[in-house]
C-alpha positions in Angstrom: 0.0 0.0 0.0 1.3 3.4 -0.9 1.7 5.9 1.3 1.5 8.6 -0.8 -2.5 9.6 -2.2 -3.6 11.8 -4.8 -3.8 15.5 -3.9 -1.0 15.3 -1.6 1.9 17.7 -2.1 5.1 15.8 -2.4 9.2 16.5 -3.5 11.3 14.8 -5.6 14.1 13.5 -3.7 16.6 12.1 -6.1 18.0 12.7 -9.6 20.0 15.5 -11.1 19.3 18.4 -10.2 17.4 21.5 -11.2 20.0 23.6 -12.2 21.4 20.2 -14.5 17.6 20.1 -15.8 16.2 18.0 -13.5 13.8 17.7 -10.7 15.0 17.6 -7.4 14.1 19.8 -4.8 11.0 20.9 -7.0 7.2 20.7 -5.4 4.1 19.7 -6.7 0.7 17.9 -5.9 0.2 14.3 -7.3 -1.9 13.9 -9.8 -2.4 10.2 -9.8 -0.8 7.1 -8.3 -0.9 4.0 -10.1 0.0 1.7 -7.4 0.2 -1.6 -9.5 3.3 -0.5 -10.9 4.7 2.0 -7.7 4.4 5.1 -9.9 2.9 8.6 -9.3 2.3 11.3 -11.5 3.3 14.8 -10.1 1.9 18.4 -11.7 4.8 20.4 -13.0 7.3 17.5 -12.8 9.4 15.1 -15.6 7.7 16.7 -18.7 7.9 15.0 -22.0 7.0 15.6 -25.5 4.7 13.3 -27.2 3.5 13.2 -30.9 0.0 12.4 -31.5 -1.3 11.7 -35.5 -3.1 15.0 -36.6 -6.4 14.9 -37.4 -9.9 16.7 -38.0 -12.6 16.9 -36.2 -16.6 17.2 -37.8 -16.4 20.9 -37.6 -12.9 21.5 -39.6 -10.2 21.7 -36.3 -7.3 20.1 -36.1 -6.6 17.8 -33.5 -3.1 16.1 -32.5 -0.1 17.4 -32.6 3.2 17.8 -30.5 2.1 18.0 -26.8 3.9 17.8 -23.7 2.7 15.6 -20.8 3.5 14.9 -17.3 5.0 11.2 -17.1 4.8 9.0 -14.2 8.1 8.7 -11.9 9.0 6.3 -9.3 6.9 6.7 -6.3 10.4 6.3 -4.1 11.6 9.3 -5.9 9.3 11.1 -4.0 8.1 12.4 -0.4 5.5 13.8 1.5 5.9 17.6 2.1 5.5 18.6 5.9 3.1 20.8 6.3 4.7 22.6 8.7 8.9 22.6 8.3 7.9 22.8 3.8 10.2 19.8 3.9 10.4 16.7 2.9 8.9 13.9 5.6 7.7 10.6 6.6 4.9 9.1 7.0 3.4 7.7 10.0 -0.1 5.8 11.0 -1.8 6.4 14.6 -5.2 5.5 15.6 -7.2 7.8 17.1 -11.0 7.3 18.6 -13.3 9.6 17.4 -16.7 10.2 19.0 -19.5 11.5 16.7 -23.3 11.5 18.3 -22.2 9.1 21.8 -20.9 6.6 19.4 -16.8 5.9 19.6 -14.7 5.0 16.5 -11.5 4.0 15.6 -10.1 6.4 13.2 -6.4 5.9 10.8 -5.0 8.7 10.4 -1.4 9.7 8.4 0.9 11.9 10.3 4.3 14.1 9.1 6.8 12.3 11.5 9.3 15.1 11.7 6.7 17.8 13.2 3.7 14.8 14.5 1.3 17.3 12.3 -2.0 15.0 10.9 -1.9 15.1 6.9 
């Protein structure tokens, strides 16, 4: 299980670096994880270009073209951002009990393990 989720605002950790033209050190929120294969894909991060066959549509545009896309990167490349420090983080389960209306339940929630902030 993953302990990263989409949403959650994350930084790349490894690879060169941005002033080589890569990644690392930059911020950004994922976009989607696709667990089977350990992967997430991160807004603003690991562009690439990809050509698509040109085409038209019923009303006379064009469609297709040369467009650049986000591509997925290894989901241990990455980690959480703490809310707090703006750093990267751990992540931690408690369980908490929650009462709602006299009725007590048991609640998992993710924590930033540097600061102990809930995520």
């Amino acid at each position: 299980m993953a302990k990263i989720k989409k949403g959650d605002l994350v930084q790349i950790v490894s690879g060169p670096k941005q002033d080589r033209g890569g990644y690392r050190g930059k911020q950004g929120r994922v976009i989607e994880v696709l667990a089977d294969k350990n992967r997430v894909i991160v807004e603003g991060v690991n562009y690439v270009t990809k050509h698509s066959r040109v085409g038209q549509t019923q009303r006379g545009t064009k469609t297709g073209g040369i467009e650049t896309v986000e591509a997925s990167i290894h989901i241990s490349n990455v980690a959480l951002v703490d809310p707090e420090t703006k750093g990267p983080t751990k992540v931690g389960h408690r369980n908490e009990e929650v009462t709602k209306d006299g009725v007590t339940k048991t609640v998992r929630v993710r924590y930033a393990k540097k600061s102990g902030k809930d995520l």
